[in-house]
C-alpha positions in Angstrom: 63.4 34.7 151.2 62.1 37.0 148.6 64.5 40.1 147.4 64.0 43.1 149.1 66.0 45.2 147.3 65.2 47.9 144.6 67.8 49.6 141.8 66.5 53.1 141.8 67.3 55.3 138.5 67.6 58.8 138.3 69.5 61.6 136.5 71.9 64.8 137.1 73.2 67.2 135.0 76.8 66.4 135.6 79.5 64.1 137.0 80.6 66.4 139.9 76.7 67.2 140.8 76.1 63.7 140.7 78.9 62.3 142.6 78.1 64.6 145.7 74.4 63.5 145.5 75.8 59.8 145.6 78.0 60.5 148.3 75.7 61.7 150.2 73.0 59.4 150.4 75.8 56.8 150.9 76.8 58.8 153.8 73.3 58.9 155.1 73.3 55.2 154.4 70.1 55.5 152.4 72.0 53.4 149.2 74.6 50.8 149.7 76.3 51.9 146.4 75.7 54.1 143.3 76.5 53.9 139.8 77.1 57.0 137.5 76.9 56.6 134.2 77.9 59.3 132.2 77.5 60.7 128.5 73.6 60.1 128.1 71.2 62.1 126.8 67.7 62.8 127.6 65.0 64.3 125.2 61.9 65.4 126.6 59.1 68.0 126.6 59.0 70.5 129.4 56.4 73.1 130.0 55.1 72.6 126.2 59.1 73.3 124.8 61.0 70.3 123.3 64.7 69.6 125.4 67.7 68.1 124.6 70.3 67.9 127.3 73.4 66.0 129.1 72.7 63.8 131.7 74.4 61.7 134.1 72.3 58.2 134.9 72.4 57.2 138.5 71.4 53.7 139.1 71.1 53.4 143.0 71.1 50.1 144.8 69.0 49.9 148.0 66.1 48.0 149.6 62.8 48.8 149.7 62.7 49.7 153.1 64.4 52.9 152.3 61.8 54.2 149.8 60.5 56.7 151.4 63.3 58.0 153.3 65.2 58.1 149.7 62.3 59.8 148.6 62.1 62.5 151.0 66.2 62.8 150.4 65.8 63.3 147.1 63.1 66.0 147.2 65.5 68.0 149.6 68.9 67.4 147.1 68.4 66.7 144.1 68.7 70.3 141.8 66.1 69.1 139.3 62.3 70.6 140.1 60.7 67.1 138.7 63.8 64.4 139.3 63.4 60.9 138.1 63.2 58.6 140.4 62.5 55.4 139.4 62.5 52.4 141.7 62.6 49.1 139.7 62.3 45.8 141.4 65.1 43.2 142.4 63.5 39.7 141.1 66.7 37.8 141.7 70.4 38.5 142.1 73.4 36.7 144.1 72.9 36.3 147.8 76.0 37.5 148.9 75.9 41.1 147.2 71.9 41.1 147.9 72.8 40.8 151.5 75.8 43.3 151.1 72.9 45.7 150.1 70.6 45.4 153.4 73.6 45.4 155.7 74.5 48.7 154.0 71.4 50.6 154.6 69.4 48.4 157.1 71.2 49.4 160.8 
């Protein structure tokens, strides 16, 4: 059976911002699990002016089958007028935890 799942990336300005957002769409049962990664920074341009500013990364484990509901969850909670979300592929991965991730969010 092919791997339905997706890591989703996207970014918060800090650790205690992020860890709600996480909780929450654990709560909702949207992600099976989310990883902050703190310290980053992200340089970008934003309405013509060059940024530089903290970020938390939060890599979001899912499957696909959640997109759009993770979508529509992140456009009503995430803080950020443009968030990042970026839903990258699982090609392969162990079984077990691959299934760990559907019966998470699949009900």
């Amino acid at each position: 059976m092919e791997p339905t799942a997706v890591v989703v990336l996207t970014t918060l300005g800090d650790a205690d911002a992020a860890r709600a957002f996480v909780s929450a769409l654990v709560q909702a049962r949207l992600v099976a699990c989310g990883t902050l990664l703190p310290a980053a920074t992200s340089i970008y341009r934003w309405e013509g002016e060059l940024r530089e500013e903290p970020e938390v990364v939060v890599l979001l484990k899912t499957d696909v089958a959640k997109w759009e509901a993770l979508c529509a969850a992140v456009r009503e909670r995430h803080p950020y007028e443009v968030p990042e979300l970026l839903a990258l592929p699982v090609s392969r991965g162990l079984d077990l935890y691959l299934s760990w991730v559907t019966s998470e969010v699949i009900a």
